[in-house]
C-alpha positions as CSV (number, residue, x, y, z in Angstrom):
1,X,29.6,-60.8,47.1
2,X,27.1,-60.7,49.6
3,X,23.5,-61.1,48.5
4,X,24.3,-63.8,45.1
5,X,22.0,-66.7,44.9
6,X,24.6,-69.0,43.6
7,X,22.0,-71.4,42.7
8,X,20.8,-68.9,40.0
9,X,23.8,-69.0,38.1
10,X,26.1,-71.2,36.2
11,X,29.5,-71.8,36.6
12,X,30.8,-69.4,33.7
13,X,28.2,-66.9,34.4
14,X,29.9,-66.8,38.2
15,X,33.6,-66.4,36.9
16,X,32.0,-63.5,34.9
17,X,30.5,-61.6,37.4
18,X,33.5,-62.2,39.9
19,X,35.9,-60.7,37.2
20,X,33.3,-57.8,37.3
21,X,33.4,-57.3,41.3
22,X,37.0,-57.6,41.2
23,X,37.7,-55.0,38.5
24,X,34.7,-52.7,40.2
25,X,36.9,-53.3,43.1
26,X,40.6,-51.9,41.4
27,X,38.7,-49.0,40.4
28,X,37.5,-48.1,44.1
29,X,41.1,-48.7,45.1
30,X,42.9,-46.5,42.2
31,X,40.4,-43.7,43.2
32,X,41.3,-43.4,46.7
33,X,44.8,-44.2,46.0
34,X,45.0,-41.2,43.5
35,X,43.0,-38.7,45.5
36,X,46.0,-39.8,48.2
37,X,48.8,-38.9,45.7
38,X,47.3,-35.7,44.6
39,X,47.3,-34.5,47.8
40,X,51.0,-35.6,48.3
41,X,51.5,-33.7,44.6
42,X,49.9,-31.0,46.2
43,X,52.7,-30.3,49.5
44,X,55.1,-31.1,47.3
45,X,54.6,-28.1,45.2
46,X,54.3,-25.9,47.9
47,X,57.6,-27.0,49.2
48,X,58.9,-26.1,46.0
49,X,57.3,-22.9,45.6
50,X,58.6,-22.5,49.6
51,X,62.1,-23.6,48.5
52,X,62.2,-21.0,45.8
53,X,61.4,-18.3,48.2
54,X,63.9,-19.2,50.2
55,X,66.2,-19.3,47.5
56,X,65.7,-15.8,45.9
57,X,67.7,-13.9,48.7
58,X,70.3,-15.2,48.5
59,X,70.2,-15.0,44.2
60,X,69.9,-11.0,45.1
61,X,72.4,-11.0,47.3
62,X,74.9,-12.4,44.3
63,X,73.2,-9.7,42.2
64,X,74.2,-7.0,44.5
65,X,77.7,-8.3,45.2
66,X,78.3,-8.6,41.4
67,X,77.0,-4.8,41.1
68,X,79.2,-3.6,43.7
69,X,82.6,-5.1,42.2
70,X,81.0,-3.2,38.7
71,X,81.0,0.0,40.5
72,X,84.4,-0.3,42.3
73,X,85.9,-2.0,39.4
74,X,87.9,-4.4,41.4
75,X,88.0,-7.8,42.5
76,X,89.0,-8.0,46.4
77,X,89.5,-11.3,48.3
78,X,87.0,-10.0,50.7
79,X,84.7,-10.4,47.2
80,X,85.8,-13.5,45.9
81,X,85.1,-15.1,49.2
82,X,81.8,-13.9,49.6
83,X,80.9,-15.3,46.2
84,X,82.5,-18.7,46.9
85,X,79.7,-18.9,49.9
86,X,76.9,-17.3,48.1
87,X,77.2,-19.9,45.4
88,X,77.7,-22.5,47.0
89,X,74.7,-22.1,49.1
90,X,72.6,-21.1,45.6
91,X,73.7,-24.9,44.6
92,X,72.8,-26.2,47.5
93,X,69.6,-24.7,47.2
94,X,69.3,-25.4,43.8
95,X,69.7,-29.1,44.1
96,X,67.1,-28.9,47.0
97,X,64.4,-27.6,44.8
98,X,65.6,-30.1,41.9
99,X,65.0,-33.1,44.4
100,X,61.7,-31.8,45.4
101,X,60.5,-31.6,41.2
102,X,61.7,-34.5,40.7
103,X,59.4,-36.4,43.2
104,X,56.6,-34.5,42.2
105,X,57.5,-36.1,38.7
106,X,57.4,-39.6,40.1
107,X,53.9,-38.7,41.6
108,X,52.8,-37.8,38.7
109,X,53.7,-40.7,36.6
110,X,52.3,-42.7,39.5
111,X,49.3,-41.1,39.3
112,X,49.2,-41.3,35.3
113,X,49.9,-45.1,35.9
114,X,47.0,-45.3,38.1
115,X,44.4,-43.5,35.7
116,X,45.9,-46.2,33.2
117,X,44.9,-49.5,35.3
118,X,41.5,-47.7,36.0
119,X,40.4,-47.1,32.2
120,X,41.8,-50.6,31.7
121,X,40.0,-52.1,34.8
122,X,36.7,-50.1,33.2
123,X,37.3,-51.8,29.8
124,X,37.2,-54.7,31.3
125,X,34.6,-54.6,33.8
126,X,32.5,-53.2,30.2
127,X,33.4,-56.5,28.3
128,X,32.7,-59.0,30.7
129,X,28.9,-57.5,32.1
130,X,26.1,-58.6,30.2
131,X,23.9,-56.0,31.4
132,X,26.1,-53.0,30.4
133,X,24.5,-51.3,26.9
134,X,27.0,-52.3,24.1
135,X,30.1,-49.5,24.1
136,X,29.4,-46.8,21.8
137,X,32.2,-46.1,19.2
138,X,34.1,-43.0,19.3
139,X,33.3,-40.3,17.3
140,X,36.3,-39.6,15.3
141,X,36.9,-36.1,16.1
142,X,37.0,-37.2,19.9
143,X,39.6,-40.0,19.2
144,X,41.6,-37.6,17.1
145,X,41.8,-35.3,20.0
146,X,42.4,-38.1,22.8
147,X,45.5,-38.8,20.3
148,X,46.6,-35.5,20.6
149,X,46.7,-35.1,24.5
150,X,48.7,-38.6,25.2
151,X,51.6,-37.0,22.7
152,X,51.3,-33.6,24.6
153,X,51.3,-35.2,28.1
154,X,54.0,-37.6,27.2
155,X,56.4,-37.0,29.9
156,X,59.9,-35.7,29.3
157,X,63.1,-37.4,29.9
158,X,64.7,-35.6,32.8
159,X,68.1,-37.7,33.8
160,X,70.6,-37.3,36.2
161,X,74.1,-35.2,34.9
162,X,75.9,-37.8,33.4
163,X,72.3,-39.8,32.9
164,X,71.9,-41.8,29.5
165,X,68.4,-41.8,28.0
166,X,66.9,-45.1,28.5
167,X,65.1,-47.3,26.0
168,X,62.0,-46.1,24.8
169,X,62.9,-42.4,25.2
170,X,62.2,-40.6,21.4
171,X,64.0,-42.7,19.3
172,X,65.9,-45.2,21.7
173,X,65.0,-48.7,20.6
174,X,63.2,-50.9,23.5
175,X,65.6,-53.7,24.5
176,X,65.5,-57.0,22.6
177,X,63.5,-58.9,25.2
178,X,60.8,-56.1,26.2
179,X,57.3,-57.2,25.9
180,X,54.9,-54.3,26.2
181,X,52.2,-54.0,28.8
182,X,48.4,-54.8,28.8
183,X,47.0,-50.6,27.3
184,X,50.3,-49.4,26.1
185,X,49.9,-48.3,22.6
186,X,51.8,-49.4,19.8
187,X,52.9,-49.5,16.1
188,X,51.3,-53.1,14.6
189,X,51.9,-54.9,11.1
190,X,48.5,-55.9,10.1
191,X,46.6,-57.2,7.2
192,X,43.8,-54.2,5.9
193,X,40.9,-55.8,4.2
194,X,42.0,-55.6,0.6
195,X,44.9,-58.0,1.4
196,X,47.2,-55.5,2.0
197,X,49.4,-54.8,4.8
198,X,49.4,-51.2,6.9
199,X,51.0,-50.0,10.5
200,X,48.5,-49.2,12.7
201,X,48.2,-47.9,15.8
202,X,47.4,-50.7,18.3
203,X,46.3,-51.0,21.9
204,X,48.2,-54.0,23.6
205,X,45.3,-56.8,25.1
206,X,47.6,-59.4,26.3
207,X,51.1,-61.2,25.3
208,X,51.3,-65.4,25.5
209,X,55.2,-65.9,26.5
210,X,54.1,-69.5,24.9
211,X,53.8,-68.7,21.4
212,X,55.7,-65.3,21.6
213,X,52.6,-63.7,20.2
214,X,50.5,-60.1,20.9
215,X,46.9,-59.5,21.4
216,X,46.2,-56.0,20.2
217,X,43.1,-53.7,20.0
218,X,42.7,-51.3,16.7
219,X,42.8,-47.6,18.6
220,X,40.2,-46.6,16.0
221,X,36.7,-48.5,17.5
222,X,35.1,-48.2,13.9
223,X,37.4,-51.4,12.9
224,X,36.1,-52.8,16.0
225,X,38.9,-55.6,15.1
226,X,41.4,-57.9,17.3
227,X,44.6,-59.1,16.0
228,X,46.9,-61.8,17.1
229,X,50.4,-60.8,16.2
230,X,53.8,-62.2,16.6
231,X,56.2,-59.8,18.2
232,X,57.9,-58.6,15.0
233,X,54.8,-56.9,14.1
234,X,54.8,-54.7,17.0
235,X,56.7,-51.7,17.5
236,X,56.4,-50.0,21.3
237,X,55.9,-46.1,21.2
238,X,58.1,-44.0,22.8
239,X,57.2,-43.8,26.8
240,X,59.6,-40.2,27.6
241,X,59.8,-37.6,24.9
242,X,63.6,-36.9,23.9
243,X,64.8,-33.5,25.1
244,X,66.8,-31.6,22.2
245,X,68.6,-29.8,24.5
246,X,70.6,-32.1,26.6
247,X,69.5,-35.5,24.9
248,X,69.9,-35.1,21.1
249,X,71.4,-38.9,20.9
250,X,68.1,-39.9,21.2
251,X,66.9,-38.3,18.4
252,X,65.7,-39.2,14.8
253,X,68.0,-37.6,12.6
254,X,67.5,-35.6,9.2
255,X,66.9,-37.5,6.3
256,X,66.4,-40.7,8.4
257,X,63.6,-43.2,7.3
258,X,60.8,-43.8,10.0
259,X,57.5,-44.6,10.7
260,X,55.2,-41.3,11.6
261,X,51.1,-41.3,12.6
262,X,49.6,-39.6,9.4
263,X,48.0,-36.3,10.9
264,X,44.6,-36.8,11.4
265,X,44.6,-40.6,11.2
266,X,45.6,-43.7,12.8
267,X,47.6,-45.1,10.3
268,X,51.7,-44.6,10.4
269,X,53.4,-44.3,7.4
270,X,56.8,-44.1,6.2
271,X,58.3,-40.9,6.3
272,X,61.8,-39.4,6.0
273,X,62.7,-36.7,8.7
274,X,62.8,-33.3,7.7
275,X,63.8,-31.5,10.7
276,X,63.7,-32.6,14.2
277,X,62.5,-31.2,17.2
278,X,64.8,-28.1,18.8
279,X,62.6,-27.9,22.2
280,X,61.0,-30.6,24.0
281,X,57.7,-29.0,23.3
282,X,58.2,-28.9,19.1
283,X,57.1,-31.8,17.0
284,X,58.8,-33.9,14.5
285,X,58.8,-32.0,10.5
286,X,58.3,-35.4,8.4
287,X,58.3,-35.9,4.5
288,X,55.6,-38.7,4.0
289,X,56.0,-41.0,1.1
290,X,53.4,-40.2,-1.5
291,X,53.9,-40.9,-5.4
292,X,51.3,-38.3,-6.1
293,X,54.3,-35.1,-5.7
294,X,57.0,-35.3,-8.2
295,X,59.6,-36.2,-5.8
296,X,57.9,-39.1,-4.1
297,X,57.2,-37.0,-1.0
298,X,54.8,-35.0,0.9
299,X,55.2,-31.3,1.7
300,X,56.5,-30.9,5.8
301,X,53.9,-32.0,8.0
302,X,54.2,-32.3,11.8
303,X,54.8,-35.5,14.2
304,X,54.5,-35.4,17.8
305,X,57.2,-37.8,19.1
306,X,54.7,-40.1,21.0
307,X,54.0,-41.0,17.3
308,X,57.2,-41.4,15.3
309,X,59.2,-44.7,15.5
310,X,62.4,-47.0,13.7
311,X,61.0,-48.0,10.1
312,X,62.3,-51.8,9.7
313,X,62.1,-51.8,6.2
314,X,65.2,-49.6,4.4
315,X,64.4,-49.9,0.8
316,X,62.0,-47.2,-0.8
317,X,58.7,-49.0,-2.0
């Protein structure tokens, strides 16, 4: 802070511009810290790509040894031994390349962290300066899009054999006493300006363990609006998508009633599930509610899972 003339500034107008420094500050720090982990991301694929080069003579050598018993048609101890060891060292192997993905994973979610505390650090630093020109609201084509790329980088669940999927993964409920961070995004009960109430989709500001209550930010800047919401209000998003293929438990199933991100909006809405995703790529197939179609629903329309959660409410409006 050197160079401040203290004298030229209240005391409010100092806590201000030291919130400012200090968020200026995270931002220098998160910048080195993820140029330090990319590079880290960085070896670690090479060893993997290393690993697998390692790794693919000894696959041909199983090839081969499967080809000859094919041609000799017989099985021979001197065979069955030689498999025993080339399989055993293609597990080995295997497992080595496994360990290596999954710390690039946790690099990568540590980076992903990082860019998080950085555009909240930013936000902040761009509330609390005065001499900042006001934020500019996002066009809606641009939100739209940013919507799309947090449900297509959402990462996938990848667990241990024998792993459970752990709350917040697809359709897992979050435990009973989570309280979601400062920028994750969530489902929230509020009241639209008619007097009615929608879900919307909500950027978390702060939580008072006091009065059990949520800050939250409407995604869409055009509302420009701040709620203050008690915690049944508030729905966390998934943080892992759900793979089909080795997690289905954790899962929406068919015909089951949620809450699913209209395309193209930032409203949810309830929605029964038509079919759910077979790979961890494919989307949610969701019937919305809508009174206009003869039987009270929607034709199909696509979900990503980052944007499909529990609907509290059971009973068809």
């Amino acid at each position: 802070m050197q160079g401040w003339d203290v004298t030229l500034y209240s005391k409010f107008d100092l806590q201000l511009k030291l919130e400012v420094y200090i968020h200026s500050g995270n931002i220098m720090s998160a910048d080195t810290k993820i140029a330090e982990l990319l590079t880290e991301l960085h070896q670690l694929i090479k060893q993997t790509q290393e690993e697998r080069s390692r790794s693919e003579h000894n696959l041909l050598n199983i090839q081969k040894t499967h080809e000859r018993m094919q041609t000799e048609n017989k099985t021979s101890p001197y065979y069955r031994t030689k498999l025993r060891g080339l399989y055993t060292t293609a597990r080995a192997d295997a497992e080595a390349e496994c360990s290596i993905l999954r710390h690039a994973l946790d690099k990568i979610a540590e980076i992903k962290s990082l860019l998080e505390e950085r555009r909240i650090a930013a936000k902040m630093a761009g509330v609390n300066s005065d001499n900042d020109p006001p934020r500019k609201t996002m066009r809606r084509g641009v939100l739209m899009t940013l919507l799309q790329q947090s449900a297509m980088t959402l990462p996938l669940w990848i667990g241990k054999p024998g792993d459970s999927p752990p709350p917040l993964c697809g359709a897992m409920p979050a435990n009973s006493d989570y309280v979601a961070k400062q920028g994750d995004k969530v489902a929230a009960r509020v009241k639209a300006v008619d007097g009615d109430e929608q879900w919307i989709l909500a950027e978390v500001v702060s939580y008072s363990h006091s009065t059990n209550k949520y800050e939250v930010d409407d995604i869409d800047e055009e509302g420009k609006e701040r709620h203050t919401l008690s915690r049944r209000r508030i729905i966390p998003l998934p943080q892992w998508k759900a793979n089909p293929e080795t997690d289905p438990e954790a899962l929406f199933s068919k015909d089951q009633l949620v809450l699913a991100l209209y395309p193209q909006t930032t409203c949810f809405y309830r929605a029964l599930i038509h079919t759910h995703p077979h790979r961890p790529q494919d989307d949610y197939s969701v019937l919305f509610e809508d009174t206009s179609y003869a039987d009270g629903y929607s034709p199909p329309l696509n979900v990503a899972q980052r944007y499909v959660v529990a609907c509290k409410e059971n009973k068809k409006k």
